[in-house]
Each structure stands twice: as C-alpha cells, then as structure tokens.
N, C-alpha and C positions, 0 to 999 in steps of 0.2 A: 841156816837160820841163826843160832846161835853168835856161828864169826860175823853177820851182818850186825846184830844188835851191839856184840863186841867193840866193832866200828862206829857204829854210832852211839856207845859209851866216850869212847875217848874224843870225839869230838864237844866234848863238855871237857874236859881238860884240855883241851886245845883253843879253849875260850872262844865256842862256838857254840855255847846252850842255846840261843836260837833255832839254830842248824837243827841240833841235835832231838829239840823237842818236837820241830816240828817233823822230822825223821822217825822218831818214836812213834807219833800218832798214826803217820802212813804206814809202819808196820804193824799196828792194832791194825788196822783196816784189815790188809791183805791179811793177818794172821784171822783175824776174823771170818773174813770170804772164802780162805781154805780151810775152814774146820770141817763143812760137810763134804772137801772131799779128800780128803787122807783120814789114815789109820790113825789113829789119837789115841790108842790103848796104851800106849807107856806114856803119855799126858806131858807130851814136848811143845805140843803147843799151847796148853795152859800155862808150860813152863815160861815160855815165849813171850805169853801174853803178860804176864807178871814181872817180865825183865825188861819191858820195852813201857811198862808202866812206873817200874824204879827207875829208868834211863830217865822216862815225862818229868817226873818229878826232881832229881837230880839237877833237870836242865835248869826246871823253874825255879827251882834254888840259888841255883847260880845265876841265874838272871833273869830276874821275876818279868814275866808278860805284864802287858793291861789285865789289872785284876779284874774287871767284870768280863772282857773277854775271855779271858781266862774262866772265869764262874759259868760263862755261859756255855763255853766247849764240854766242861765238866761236867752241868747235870746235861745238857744236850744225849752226852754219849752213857753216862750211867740208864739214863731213860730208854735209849736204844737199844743198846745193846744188848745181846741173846747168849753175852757169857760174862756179865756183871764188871765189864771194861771200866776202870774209874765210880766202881759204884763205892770201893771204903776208902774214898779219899780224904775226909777228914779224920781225926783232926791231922794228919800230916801237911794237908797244904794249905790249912788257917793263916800260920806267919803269912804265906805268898798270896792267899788273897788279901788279907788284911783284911781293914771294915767297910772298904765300897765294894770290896770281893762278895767278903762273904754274904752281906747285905743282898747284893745280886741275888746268889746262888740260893739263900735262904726266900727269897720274891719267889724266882724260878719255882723252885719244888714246891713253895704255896700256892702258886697258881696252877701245879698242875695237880695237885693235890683235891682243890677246890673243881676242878674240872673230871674228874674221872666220876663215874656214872654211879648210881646207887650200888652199893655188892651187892653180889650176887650170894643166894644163899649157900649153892655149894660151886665147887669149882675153882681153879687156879686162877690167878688173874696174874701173870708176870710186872705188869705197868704198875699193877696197884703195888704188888708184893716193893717194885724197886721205889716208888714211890714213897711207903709208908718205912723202909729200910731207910731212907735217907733224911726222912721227918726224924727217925729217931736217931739217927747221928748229928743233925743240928741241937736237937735237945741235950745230946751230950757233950755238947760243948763247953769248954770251963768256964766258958766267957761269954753266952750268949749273944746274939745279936739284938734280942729283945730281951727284958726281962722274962717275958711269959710268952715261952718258948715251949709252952705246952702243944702236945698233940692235939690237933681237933679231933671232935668226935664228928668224921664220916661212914 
C-alpha cells in the first residue's frame, strides 16, 4: 500500500499531477472500502489515508483542477465519508481553490447545512457533526468569502 502511494507520489514530479490526483482519490476509495475488512490496530491505513490525501493536495498544487470542481469533490467526500477523508482541507487548499472555489465549496456546506433536520436532543449525528466542522473552517478563514461568515444558528 505504501509503495503504491510512493508511486503515485512521484508521478507529480513527473509532471503528471493530474494523473496523480486523480490516483490519490481512487486510493481513498479503496482504502476506504477496506477498512471493515482488515486489522487496523497499528492504524496503516489511516496512515494511508493521510498520505494519498498529501499526494491530492501535492497534485493540486502543481496543477490546480477546475476550482469549483474541485470544491465540489471536496465537501462531496468530507460529507461522505466515514473516516473524515478531506474533511480539514482548508485552509491548505484556499490558494487552489481561489474565490470561485471557495465561493463554491462555501454555497456547498450552506446548503447542506440549511438542509439537515432539527437536532436532535440527544445522540450522534456524524453529517451534522462534519457539517458544522467545516462551517467552522470557512469561519476561519483569513480571508473570508463573505464578510459575515458567521455560523448560523441551526
């Protein structure tokens, strides 16, 4: 697992970030889909998950995608995801969306923000928990995309 991600490290030095990002993503997938069924107790593949998510970033670096595309894959999979895949991605990949990115990905988490259902008084809620996680990383932004980039009260 490691020497794959290895490989598709270097394929961003080989002026291939394209390639490489989008290689990155298909290994979150698969590292995802094998977590319920291997031993994870020495935590290789969170390790996994976090090197194929510096390779994503790395690639975008070197060669920035469509920033709203880009914004949309982003919260898509932080919203999904059941092991917080791309959920602290800013501000690292602010530069790469820029302000039609972030603009995006900032719409994105307002509307689903606006859409998640009254809470509940007791209980977990994972969507809301990654939802209200990533309200408060737009707030922290140095640069706002709105001025008032307050949290709603839902």
């Amino acid at each position: 697992m490691h020497e794959a991600l290895d490989a598709v490290a270097e394929l961003v030095d080989a002026d291939l970030p394209g390639v490489a990002a989008e290689l990155a993503e298909y290994a979150l997938d698969l590292l995802e889909s094998a977590t319920g069924m291997l031993d994870d107790s020495r935590s290789g593949l969170g390790g996994a998950m976090s090197r194929a998510q510096e390779i994503h970033l790395n690639a975008c670096a070197a060669s920035p995608p469509n920033p709203t595309a880009l914004a949309e894959m982003l919260v898509k999979r932080a919203l999904t995801s059941d092991y917080e895949v791309f959920r602290t991605v800013l501000p690292d990949y602010e530069p790469i969306l820029g302000p039609a990115g972030l603009a995006r990905y900032q719409e994105l988490v307002e509307q689903a923000w606006q859409a998640l259902p009254s809470k509940k008084r007791y209980g977990y809620d994972r969507r809301r928990s990654a939802i209200t996680y990533l309200m408060e990383q737009l707030a922290e932004l140095t640069e706002p995309v709105r001025s008032s980039m307050d949290l709603p009260s839902h």
